[in-house]
C-alpha positions as YAML, in Angstrom:
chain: A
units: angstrom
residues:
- id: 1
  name: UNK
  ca: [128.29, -31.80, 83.34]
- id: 2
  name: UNK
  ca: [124.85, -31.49, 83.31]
- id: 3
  name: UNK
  ca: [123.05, -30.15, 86.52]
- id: 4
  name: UNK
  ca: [119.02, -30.16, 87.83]
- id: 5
  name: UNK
  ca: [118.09, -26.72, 88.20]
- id: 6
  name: UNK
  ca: [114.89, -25.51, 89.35]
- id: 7
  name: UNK
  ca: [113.84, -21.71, 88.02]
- id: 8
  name: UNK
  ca: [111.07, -20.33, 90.06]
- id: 9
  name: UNK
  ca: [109.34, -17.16, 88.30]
- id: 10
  name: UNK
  ca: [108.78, -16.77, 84.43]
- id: 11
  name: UNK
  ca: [108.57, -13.47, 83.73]
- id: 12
  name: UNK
  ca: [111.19, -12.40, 80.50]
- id: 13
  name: UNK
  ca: [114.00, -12.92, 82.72]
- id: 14
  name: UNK
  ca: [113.16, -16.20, 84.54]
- id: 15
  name: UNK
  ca: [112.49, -17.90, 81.07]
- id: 16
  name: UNK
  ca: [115.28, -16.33, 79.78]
- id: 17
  name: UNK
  ca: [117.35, -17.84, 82.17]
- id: 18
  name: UNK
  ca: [115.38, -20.80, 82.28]
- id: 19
  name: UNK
  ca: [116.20, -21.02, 77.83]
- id: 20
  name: UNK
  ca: [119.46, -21.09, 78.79]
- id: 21
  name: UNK
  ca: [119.85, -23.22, 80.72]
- id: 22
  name: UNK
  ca: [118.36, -25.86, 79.01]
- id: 23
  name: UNK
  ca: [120.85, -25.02, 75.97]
- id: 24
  name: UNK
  ca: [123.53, -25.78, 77.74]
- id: 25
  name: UNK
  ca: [121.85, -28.95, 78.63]
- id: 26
  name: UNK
  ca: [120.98, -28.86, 82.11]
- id: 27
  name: UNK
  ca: [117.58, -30.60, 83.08]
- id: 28
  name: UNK
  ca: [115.14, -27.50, 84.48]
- id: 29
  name: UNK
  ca: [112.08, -27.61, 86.51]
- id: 30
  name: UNK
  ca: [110.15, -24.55, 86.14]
- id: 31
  name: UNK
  ca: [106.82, -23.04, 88.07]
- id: 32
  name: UNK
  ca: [105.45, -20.22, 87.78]
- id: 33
  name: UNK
  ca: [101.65, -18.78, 88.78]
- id: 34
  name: UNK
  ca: [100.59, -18.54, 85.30]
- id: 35
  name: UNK
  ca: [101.29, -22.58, 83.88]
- id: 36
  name: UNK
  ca: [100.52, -21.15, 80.47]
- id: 37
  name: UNK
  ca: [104.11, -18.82, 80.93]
- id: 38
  name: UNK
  ca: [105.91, -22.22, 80.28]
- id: 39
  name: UNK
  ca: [104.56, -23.60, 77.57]
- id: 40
  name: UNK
  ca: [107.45, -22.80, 75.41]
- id: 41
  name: UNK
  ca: [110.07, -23.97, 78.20]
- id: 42
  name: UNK
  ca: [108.02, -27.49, 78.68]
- id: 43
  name: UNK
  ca: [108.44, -27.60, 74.72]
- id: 44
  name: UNK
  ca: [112.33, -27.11, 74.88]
- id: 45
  name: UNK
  ca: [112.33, -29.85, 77.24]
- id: 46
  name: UNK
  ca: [111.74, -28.26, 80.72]
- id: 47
  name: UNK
  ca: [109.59, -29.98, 83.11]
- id: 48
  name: UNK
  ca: [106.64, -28.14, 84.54]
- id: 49
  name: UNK
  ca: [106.16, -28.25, 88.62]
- id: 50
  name: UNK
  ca: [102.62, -28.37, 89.82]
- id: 51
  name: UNK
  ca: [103.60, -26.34, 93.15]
- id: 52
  name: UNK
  ca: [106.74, -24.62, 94.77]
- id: 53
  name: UNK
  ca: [107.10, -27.45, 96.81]
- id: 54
  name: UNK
  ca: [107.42, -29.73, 94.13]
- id: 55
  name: UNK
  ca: [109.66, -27.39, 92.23]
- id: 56
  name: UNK
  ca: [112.34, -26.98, 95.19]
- id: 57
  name: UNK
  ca: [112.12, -30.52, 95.79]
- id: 58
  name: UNK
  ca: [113.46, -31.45, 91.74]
- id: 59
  name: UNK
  ca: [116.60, -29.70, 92.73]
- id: 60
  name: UNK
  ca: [118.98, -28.99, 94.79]
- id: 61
  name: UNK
  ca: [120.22, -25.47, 92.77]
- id: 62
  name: UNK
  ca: [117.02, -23.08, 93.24]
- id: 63
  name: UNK
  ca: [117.08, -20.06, 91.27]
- id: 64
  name: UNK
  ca: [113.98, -17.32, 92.05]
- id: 65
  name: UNK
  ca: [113.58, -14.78, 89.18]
- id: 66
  name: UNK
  ca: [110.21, -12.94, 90.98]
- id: 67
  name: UNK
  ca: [109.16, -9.09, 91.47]
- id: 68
  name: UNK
  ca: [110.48, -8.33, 95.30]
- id: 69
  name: UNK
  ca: [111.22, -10.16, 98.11]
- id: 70
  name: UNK
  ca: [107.82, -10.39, 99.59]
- id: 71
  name: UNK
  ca: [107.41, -12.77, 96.57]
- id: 72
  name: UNK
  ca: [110.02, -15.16, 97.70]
- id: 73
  name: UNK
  ca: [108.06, -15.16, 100.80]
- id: 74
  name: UNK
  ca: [104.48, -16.14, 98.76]
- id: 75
  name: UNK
  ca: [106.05, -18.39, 96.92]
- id: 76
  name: UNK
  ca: [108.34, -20.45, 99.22]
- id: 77
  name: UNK
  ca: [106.49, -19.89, 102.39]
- id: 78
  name: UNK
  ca: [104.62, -23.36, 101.47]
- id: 79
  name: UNK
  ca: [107.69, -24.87, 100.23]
- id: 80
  name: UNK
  ca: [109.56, -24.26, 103.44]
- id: 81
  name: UNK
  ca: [110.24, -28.18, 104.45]
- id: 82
  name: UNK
  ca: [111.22, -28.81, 100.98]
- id: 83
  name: UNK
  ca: [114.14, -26.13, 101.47]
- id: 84
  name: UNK
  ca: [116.55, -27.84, 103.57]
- id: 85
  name: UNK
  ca: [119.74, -28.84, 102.24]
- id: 86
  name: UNK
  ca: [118.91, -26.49, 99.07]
- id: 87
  name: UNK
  ca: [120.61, -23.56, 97.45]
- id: 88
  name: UNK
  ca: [118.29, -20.64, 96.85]
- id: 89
  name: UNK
  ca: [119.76, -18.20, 94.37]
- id: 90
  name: UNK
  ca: [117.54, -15.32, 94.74]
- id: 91
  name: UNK
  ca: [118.10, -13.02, 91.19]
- id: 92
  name: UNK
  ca: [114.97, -10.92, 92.28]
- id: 93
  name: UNK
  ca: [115.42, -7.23, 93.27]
- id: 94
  name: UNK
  ca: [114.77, -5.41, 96.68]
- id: 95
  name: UNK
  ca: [116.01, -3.15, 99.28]
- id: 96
  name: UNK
  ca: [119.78, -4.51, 100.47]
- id: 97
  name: UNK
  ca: [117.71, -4.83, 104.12]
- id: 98
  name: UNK
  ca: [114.85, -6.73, 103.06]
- id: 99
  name: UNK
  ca: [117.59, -9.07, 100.95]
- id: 100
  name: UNK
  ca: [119.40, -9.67, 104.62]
- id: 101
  name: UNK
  ca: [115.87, -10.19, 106.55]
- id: 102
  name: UNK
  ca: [115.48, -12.86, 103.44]
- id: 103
  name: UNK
  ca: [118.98, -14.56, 103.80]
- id: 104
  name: UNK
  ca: [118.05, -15.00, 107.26]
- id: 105
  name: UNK
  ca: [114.71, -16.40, 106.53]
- id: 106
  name: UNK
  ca: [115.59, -19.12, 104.27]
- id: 107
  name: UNK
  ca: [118.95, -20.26, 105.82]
- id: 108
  name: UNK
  ca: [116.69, -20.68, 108.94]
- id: 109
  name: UNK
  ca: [114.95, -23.42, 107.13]
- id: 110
  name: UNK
  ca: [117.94, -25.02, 106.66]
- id: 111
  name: UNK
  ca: [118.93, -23.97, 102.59]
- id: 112
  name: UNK
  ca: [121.66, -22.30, 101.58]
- id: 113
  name: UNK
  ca: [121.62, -18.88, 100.24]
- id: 114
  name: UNK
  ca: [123.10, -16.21, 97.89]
- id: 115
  name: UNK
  ca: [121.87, -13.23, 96.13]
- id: 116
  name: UNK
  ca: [122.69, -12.08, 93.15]
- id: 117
  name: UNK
  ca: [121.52, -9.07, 90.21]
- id: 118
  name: UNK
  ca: [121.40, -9.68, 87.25]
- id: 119
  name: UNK
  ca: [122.96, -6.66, 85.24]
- id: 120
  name: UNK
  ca: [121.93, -6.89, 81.24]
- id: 121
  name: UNK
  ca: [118.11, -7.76, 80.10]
- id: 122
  name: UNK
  ca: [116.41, -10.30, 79.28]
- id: 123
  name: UNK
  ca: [117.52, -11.33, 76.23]
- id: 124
  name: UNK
  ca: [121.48, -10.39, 77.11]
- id: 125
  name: UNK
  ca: [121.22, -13.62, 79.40]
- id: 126
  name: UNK
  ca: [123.89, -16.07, 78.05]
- id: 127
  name: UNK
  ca: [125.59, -13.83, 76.14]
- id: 128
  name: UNK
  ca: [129.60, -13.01, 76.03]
- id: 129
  name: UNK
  ca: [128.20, -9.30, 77.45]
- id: 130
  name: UNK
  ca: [125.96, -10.77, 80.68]
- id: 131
  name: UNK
  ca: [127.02, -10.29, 83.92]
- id: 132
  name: UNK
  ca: [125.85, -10.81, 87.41]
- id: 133
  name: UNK
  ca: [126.49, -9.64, 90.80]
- id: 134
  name: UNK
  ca: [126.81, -12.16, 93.63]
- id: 135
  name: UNK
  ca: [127.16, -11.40, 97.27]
- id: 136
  name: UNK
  ca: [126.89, -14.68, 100.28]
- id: 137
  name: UNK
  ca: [129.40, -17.25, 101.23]
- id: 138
  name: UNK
  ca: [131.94, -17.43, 98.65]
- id: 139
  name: UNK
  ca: [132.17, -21.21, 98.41]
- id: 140
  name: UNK
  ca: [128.62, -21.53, 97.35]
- id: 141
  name: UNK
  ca: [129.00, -19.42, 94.58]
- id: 142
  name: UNK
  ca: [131.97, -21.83, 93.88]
- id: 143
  name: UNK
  ca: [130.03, -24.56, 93.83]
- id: 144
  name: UNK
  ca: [127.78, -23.22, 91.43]
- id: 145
  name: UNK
  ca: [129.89, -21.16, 88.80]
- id: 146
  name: UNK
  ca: [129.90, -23.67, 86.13]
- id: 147
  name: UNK
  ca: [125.91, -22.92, 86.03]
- id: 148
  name: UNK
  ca: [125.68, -19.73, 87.32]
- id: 149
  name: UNK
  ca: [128.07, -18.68, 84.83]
- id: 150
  name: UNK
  ca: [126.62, -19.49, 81.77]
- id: 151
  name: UNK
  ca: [123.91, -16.95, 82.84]
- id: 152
  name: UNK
  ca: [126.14, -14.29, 82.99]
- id: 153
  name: UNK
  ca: [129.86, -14.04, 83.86]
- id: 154
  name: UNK
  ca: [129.51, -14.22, 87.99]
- id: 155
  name: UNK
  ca: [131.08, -11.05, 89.54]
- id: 156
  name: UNK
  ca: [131.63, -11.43, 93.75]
- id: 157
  name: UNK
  ca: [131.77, -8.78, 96.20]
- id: 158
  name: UNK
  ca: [131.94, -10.45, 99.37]
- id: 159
  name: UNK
  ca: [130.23, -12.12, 102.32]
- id: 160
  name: UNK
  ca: [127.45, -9.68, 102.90]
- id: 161
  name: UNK
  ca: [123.62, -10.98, 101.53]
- id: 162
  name: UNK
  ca: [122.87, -7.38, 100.98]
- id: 163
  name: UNK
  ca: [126.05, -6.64, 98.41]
- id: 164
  name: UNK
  ca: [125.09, -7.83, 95.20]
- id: 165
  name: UNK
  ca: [121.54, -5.93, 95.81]
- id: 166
  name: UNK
  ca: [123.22, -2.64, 97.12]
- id: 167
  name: UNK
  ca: [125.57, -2.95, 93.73]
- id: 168
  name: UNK
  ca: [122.49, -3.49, 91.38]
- id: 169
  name: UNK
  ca: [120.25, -0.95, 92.72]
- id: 170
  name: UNK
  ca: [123.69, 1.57, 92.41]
- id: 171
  name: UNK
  ca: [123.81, 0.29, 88.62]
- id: 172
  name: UNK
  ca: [120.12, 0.82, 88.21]
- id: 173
  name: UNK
  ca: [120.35, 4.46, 90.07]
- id: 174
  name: UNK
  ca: [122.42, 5.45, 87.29]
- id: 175
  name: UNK
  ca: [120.73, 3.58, 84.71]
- id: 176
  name: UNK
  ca: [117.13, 5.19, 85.90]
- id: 177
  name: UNK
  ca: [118.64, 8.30, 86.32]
- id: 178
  name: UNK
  ca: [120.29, 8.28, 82.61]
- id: 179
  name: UNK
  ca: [117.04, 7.51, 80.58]
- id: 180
  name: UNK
  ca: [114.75, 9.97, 82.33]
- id: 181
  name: UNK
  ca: [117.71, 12.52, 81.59]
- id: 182
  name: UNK
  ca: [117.38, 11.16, 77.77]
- id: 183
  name: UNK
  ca: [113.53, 11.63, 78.00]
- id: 184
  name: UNK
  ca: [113.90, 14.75, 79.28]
- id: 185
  name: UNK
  ca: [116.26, 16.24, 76.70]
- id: 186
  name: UNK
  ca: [114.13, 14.73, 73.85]
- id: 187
  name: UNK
  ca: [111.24, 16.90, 75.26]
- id: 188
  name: UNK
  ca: [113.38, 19.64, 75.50]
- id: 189
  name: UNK
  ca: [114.22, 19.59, 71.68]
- id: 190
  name: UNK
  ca: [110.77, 18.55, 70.78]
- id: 191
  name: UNK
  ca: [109.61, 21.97, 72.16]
- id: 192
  name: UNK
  ca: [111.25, 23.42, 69.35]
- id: 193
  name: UNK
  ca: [110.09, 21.06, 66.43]
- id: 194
  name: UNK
  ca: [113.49, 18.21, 66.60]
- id: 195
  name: UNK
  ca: [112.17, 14.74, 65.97]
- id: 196
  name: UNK
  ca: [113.24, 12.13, 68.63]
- id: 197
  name: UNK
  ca: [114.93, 9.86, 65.76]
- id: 198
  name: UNK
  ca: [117.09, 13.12, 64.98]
- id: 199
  name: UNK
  ca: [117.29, 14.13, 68.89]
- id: 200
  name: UNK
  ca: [118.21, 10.07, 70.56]
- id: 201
  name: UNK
  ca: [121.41, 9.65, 68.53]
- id: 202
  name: UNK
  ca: [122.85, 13.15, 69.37]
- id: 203
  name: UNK
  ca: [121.86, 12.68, 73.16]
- id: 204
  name: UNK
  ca: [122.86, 8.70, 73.35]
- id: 205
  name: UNK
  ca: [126.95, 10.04, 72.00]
- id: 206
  name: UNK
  ca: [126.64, 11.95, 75.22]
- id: 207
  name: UNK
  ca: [125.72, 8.99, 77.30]
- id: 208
  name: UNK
  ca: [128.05, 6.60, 75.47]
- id: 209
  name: UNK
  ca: [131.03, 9.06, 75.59]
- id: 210
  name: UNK
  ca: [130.84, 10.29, 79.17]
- id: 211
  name: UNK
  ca: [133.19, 7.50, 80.28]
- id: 212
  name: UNK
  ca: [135.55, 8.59, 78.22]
- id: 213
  name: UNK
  ca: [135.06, 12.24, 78.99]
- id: 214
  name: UNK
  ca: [135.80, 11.19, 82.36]
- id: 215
  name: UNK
  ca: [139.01, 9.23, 82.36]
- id: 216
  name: UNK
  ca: [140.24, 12.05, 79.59]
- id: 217
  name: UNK
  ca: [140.35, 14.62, 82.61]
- id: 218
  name: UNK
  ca: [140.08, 13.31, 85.93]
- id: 219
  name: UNK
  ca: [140.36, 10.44, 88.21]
- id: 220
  name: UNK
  ca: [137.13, 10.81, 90.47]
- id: 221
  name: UNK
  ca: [137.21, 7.09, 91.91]
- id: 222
  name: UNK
  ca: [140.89, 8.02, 93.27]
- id: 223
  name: UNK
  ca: [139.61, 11.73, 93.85]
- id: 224
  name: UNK
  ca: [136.63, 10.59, 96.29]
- id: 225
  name: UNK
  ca: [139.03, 8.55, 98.16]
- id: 226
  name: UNK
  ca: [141.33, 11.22, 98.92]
- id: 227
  name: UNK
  ca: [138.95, 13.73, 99.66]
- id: 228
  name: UNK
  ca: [140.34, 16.23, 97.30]
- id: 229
  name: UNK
  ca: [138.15, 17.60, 94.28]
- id: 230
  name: UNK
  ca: [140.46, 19.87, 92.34]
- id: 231
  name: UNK
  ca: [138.71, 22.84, 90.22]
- id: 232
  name: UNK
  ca: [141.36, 22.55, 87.31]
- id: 233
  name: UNK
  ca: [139.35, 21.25, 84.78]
- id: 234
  name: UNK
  ca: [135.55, 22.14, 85.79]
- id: 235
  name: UNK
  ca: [133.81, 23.59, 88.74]
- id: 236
  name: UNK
  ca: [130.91, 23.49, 91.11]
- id: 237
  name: UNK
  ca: [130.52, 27.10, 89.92]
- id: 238
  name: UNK
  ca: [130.09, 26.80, 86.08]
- id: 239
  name: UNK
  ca: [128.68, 22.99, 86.22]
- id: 240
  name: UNK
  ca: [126.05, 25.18, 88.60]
- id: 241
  name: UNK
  ca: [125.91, 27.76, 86.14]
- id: 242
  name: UNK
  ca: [124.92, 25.30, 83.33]
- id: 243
  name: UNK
  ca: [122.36, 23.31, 85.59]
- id: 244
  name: UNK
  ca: [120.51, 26.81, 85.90]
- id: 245
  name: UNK
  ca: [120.44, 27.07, 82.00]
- id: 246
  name: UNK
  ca: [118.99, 24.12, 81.89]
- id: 247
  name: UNK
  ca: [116.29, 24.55, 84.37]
- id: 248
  name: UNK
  ca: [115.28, 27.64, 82.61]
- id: 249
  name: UNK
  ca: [115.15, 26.44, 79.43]
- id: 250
  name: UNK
  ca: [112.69, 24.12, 80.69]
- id: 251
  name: UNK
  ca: [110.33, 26.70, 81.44]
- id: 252
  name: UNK
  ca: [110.24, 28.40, 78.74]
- id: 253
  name: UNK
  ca: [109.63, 25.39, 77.16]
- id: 254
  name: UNK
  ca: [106.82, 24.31, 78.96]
- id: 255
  name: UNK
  ca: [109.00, 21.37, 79.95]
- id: 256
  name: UNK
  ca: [108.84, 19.79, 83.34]
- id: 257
  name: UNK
  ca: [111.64, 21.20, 85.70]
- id: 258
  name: UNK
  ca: [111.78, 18.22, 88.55]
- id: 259
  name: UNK
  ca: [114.70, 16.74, 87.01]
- id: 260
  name: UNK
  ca: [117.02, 19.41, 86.28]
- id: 261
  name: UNK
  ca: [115.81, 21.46, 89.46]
- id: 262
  name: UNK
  ca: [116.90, 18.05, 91.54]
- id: 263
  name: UNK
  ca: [120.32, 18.11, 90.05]
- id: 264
  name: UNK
  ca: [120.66, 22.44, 90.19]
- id: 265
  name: UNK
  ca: [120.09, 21.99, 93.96]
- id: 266
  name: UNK
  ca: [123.11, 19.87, 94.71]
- id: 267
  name: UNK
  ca: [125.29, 22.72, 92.57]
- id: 268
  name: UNK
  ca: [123.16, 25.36, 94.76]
- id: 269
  name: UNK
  ca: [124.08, 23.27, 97.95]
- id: 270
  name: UNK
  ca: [128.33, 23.30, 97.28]
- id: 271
  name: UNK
  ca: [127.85, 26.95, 96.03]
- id: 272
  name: UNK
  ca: [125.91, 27.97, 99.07]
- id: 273
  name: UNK
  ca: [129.00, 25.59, 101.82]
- id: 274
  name: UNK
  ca: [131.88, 27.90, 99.60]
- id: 275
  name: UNK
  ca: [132.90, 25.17, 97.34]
- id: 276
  name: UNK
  ca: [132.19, 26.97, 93.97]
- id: 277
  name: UNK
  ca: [136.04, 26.50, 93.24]
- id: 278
  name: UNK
  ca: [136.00, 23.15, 94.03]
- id: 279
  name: UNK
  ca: [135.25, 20.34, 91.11]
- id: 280
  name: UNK
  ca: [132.05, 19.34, 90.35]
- id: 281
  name: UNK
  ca: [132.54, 16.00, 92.35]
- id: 282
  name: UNK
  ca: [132.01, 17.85, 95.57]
- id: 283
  name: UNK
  ca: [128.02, 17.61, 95.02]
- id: 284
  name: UNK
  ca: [128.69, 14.20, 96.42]
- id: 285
  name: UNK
  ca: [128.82, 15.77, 99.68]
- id: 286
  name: UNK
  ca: [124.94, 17.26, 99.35]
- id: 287
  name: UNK
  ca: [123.95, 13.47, 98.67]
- id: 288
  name: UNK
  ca: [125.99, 12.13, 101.66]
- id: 289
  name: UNK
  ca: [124.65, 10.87, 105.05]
- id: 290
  name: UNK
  ca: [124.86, 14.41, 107.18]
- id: 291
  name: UNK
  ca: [124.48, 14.44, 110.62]
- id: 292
  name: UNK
  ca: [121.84, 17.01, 111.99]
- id: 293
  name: UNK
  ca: [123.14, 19.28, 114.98]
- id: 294
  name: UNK
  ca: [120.66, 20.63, 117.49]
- id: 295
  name: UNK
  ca: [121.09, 24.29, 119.03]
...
C-alpha cells in the first residue's frame, strides 16, 4: 500500500532514501536547505516543501536524514506545532545521550519517536544487503516496517532511544578503526616502493578473512561473557610482541606511529597487570570503564 512519507535532509543518503521510496511507490515530500538538492527527486515525482513545517505537516511518517542532532533541533524547532501526532524517524547520527535528550524533545511536542542507523551507504539503500538499526517503542517500528523496510531490512534492539545509535557508532568504531589500519599499512609498504593497487588487495584478504580467522579458533563473544580468555591459541604476550614490530617498523619508515602505538599500549597494559599468558581478548580490560582508587 502506498504511504506519504516526508524525508527531511538531502544529502546522498536522504535522497537515497528519498529514490527509494518513491520506487516503491510511496508519495514523498522532501525539504532540504539547498531546494536545488531535489531537483532530481521533484523530477521522479517527489513533491518539494517550501519549509519544515510544511514538510512535517504532508505526513504523518517523518524521516530526518541530517548531520547531528543539533540539526534536528534547526530544522524542526520551527516545525514544532506541526509535530504532534507525527512519527519522527531520526536516521541521523550522534552521541547515544544527545539521541535520548532528542527523544525527549520531540515526544514532548506530542510526535512519536524512534531512532534508527543506517548501516550500508548511500547507494546500498534498498538493496537485498541494507540494513538498519532501530531502537524506541517496538510497536512503532511495527507500524512502520512495510516502509521502513524497504530501506533496509529493520533490525530492533529494544526500548531504549539511545540503542540503535550506541550499535551504529560500535559498527562505525570498527569500521573507522579498519580503514585507517588499511591506510596505514598502504603507507607502510609504500615506504618501500609497493603500489597501493598491489598493496589494497593483499591488506583487504586480511580484513575480509578475519571473521573467519576468528570463528576458526575461538569463541570470543562466549569468551567475554564468561570472563575467561584462554592463551591456547594466541597470547597477550606474542600479539604484544607483534604490535611492537609494527610500531618500529613505522619508524624506520618514516611512517606515523599514533595508530599502532594506540593499539601496542593496550598489549603493554595486560603485559604490565600479569596477563601475558592470557589471550589476546584480555586487552578488553585496558578499554573498560576502571574505577580510580584514592590512597
Amino acid at each position: 500500500m502506498s504511504t506519504t512519507v516526508t524525508v527531511l535532509g538531502l544529502g546522498p543518503m536522504g535522497q537515497a532514501m528519498a529514490r527509494t521510496l518513491l520506487a516503491q511507490g510511496h508519495a514523498v515530500t522532501v525539504w532540504n536547505r539547498t531546494p536545488s538538492r531535489a531537483a532530481d527527486l521533484v523530477t521522479a515525482g517527489a513533491r518539494l516543501a517550501g519549509t519544515p513545517e510544511d514538510a512535517v505537516a504532508a505526513s504523518g511518517l517523518v524521516i530526518l536524514s541530517l548531520t547531528d542532532y543539533p540539526a534536528m533541533y534547526d530544522v524542526l524547532g520551527p516545525a514544532t506545532t506541526a509535530l504532534a501526532g507525527r512519527t519522527v524517524v531520526n536516521l541521523s547520527s550522534d552521541s547515544p545521550e544527545r539521541t535520548r535528550e532528542g527523544a525527549a524533545w520531540v515526544t514532548g511536542h506530542g510526535a512519536r519517536f524512534l531512532t534508527g542507523g543506517v548501516m550500508v551507504p548511500a547507494p546500498m539503500v534498498g538493496t537485498d544487503a541494507a540494513y538498519v538499526y532501530y531502537s524506541g517503542p517496538a510497536r512503532l517500528l511495527e507500524a512502520h516496517r512495510d516502509v521502513l523496510g524497504t530501506l533496509g531490512a529493520p533490525r530492533y534492539l529494544g526500548e531504549d532511544p539511545g540503542l540503535a545509535q550506541l550499535m551504529y557508532q560500535a559498527n562505525l568504531d570498527v569500521f573507522l578503526t579498519a580503514l585507517a589500519a588499511l591506510m596505514h599499512a598502504t603507507a607502510l609498504l609504500e615506504s618501500a616502493g609497493v603500489r597501493p593497487t598491489a598493496a589494497l588487495p593483499e591488506l583487504l584478504q586480511t580484513l575480509a578473512g578475519t571473521g573467519a580467522i576468528l570463528e576458526a579458533g575461538e569463541n570470543p563473544g562466549a569468551q567475554l561473557e564468561a570472563g575467561e580468555h584462554p592463551g591456547h591459541l594466541s597470547t597477550v604476550t606474542m600479539m604484544g610482541a607483534t604490535a611492537d614490530h609494527i610500531v618500529a617498523t613505522s619508524e624506520a619508515a618514516g611512517v606515523d606511529r599514533a595508530l599502532p602505538e594506540a593499539v601496542r599500549a593496550y598489549y603493554t597494559w595486560a603485559r604490565e597487570h600479569g596477563h601475558g599468558g592470557d589471550n589476546w581478548t584480555r586487552i578488553i580490560d585496558a578499554m573498560r570503564p576502571r574505577v580510580e582508587t584514592r590512597g
